[in-house]
C-alpha positions in Angstrom: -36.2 82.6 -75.6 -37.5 79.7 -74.1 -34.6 77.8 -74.0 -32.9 80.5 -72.1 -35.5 80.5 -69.3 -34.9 77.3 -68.5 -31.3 78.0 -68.7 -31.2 80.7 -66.1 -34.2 78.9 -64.3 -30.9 76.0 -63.6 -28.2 78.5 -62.9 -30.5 80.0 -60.1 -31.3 76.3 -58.3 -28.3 75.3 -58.4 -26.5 78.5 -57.3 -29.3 78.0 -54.5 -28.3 74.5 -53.9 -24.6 75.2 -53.4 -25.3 78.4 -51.3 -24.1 77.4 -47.2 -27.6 78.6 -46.6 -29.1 76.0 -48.2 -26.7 72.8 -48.2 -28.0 70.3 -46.3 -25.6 68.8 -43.6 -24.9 65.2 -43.5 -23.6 64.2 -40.2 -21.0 61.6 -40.1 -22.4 57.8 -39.4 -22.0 56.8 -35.9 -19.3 54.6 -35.0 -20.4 51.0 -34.4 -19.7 50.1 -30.5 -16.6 47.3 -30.6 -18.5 43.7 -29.1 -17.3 43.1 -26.3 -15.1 40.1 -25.1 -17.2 37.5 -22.9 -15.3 37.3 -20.0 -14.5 33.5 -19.2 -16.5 32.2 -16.3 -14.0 31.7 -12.8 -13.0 28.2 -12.4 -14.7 26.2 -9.9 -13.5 26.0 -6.4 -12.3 22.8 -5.7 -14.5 21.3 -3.1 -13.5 21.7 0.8 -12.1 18.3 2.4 -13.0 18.0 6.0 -10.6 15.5 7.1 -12.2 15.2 10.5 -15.4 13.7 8.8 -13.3 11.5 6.1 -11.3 9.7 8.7 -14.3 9.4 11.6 -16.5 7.3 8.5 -13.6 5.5 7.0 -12.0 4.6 10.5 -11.3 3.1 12.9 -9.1 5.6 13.0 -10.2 7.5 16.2 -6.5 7.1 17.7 -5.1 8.7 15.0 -7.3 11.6 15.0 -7.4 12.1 18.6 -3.4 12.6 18.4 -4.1 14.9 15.1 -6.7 17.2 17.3 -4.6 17.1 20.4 -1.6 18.3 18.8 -2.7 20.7 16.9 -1.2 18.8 13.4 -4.8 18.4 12.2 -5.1 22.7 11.5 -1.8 22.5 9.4 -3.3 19.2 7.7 -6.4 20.6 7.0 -4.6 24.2 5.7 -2.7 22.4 3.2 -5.3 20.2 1.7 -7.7 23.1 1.3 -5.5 26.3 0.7 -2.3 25.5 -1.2 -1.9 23.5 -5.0 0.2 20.8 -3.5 -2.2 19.0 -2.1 -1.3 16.4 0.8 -0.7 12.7 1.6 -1.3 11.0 4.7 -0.6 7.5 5.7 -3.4 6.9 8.5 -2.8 3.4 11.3 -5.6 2.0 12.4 -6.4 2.0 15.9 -5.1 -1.8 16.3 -1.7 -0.3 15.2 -1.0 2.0 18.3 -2.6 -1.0 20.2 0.3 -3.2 19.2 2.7 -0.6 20.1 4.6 -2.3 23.3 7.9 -1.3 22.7 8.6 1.8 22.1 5.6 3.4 23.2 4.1 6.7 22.8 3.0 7.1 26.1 6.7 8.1 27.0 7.7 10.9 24.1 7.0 14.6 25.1 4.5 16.6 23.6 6.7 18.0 20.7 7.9 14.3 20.0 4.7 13.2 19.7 3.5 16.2 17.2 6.8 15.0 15.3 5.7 11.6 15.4 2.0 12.6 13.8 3.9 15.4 11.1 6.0 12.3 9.9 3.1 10.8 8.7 2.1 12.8 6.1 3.7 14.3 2.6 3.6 17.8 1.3 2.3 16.8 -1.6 -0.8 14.8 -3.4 0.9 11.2 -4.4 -1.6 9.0 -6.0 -1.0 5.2 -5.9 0.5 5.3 -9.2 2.3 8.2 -8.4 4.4 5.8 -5.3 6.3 3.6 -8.5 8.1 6.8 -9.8 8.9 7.9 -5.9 9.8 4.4 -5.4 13.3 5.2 -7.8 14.1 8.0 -4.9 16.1 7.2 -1.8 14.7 9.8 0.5 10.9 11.2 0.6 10.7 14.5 2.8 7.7 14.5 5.4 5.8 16.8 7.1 8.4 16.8 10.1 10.7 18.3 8.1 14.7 17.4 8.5 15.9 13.8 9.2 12.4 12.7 9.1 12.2 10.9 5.7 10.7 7.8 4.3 12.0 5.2 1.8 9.2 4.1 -0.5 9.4 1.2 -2.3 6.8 -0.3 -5.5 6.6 -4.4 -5.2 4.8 -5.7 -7.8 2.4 -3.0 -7.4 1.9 -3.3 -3.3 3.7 -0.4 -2.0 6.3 -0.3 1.2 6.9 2.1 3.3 10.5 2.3 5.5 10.5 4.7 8.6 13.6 3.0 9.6 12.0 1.8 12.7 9.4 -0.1 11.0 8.2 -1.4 7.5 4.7 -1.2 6.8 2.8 -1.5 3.7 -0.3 0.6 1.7 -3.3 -1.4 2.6 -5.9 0.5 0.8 -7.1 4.1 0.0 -9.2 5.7 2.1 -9.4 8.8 -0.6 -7.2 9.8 -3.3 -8.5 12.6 -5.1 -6.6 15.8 -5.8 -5.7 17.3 -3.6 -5.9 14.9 -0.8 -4.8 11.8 -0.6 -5.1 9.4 2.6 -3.8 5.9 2.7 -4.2 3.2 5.3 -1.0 1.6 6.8 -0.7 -1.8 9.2 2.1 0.0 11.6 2.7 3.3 13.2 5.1 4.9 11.5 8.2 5.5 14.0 10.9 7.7 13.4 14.7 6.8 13.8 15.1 10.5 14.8 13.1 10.2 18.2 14.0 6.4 18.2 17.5 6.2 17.1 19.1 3.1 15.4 18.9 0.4 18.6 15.4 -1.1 16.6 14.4 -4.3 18.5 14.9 -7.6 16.6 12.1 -9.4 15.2 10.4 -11.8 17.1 11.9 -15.7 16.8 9.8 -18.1 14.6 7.9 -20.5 17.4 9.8 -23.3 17.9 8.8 -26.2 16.0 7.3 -29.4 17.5 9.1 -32.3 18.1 7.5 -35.2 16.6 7.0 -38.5 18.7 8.9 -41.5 17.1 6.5 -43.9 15.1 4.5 -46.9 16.6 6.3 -50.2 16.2 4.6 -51.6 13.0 3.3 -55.4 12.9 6.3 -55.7 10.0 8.9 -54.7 12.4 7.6 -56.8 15.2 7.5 -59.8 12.9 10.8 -59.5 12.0 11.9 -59.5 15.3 10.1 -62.6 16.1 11.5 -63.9 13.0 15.2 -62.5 14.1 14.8 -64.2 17.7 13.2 -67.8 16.3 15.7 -70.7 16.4 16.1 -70.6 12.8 17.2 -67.9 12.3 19.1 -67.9 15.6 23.3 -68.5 15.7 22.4 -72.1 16.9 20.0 -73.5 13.8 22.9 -75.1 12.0 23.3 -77.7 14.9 19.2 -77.7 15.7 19.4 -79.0 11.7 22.3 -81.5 12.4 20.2 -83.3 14.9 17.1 -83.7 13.0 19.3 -85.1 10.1 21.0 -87.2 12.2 18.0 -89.0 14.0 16.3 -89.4 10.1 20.1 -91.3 9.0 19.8 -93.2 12.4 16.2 -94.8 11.8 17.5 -95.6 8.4 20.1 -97.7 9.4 17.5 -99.4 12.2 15.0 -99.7 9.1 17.6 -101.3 7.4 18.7 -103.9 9.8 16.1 -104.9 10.7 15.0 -106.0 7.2 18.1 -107.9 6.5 17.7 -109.9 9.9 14.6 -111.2 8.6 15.5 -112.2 5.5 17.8 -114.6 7.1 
């Protein structure tokens, strides 16, 4: 009796247990939330080159820039080196350059030459000095002045030469060559042969060089022309030597003669 009790004492919980009244609702777990992806920190901006400041404190370069600002060249300089991933190169004179410039002058291009003139001295691209021995191996390097106006670069031995088919000039140092400018001082104003043409004026003679005065007469040479015009050495010494011989032989026979007169 007992034992059934309990018996229908279990049937009745767990009849109660699987009744929808009763059964206890387990909610799903919630879903975990997916981590999310850092996203990467934006590159730096590459710092903006003033090229106005960099050539006034490296200078003197004021002719230079004076002809960049005049003409305008100095806003599409400046646009390149700061807003495009080619970067630029610009071969800067120095104000004792243009000095020199006597023939041909600037003074008598037209406004557009002159912009020409300034364009052709810069490169579409960042070149650094190592850069100059590969583009040395090309014939023609396409400026800023766009067209005919090219220059011939050439690597000596590590100093590097620059043809504008007016004039050679040469790298003298660098004023600033990191990407994405580059600016590189030059001992000549780089002149076109487009504006120019091909009549290039010949290089200047050598000076002449100094004649030298002949050499003092030495004491050597004078003595041997005293020796040259004494009597002995004269035409006439073989008879001044007869004579002398002659007068010795002549007191001999005296001598002699008057020896044997006294012995008799």
């Amino acid at each position: 009796m007992k034992f059934s009790m309990i018996f229908l004492v279990s049937n009745i919980l767990l009849l109660l247990s699987s009744s929808p009244a009763f059964a206890k609702t387990v909610s799903p777990p919630a879903p975990i939330a997916p981590t999310p992806t850092p996203t990467p920190a934006p590159a730096p901006a590459p710092d903006y080159v003033n090229l106005t400041e960099l050539l006034d404190v490296a200078g003197p370069f004021h002719t230079f820039l004076g002809y960049l600002e005049s003409t305008k060249v100095l806003d599409t300089f400046q646009n390149q080196a700061n807003n495009t991933e080619e970067g630029i190169t610009i071969f800067v004179p120095k104000d004792t350059a243009f000095n020199s410039l006597k023939k041909p002058s600037l003074s008598k291009l037209k406004d557009d030459q002159i912009k020409q003139v300034i364009l052709f001295h810069a490169l579409p691209h960042f070149y650094s000095l190592s850069d100059f021995k590969n583009l040395s191996q090309t014939s023609l390097t396409p400026t800023f002045a766009g067209g005919d106006y090219t220059l011939n670069f050439t690597d000596d031995s590590g100093t590097i030469r620059i043809n504008s088919g007016w004039s050679i000039t040469k790298v003298t140092s660098a004023v600033h060559a990191t990407n994405p400018v580059a600016i590189y001082q030059v001992d000549k104003v780089l002149l076109p042969e487009a504006i120019f043409g091909t009549d290039i004026p010949p290089a200047p003679a050598p000076a002449p060089t100094p004649e030298i005065a002949p050499a003092a007469d030495s004491p050597t040479e004078k003595s041997a022309d005293s020796k040259s015009s004494s009597p002995s050495s004269s035409p006439d010494g073989s008879s001044a030597y007869k004579l002398v011989s002659y007068g010795i032989w002549s007191n001999i026979v005296l001598a002699s003669c008057g020896l044997v007169m006294m012995l008799l």
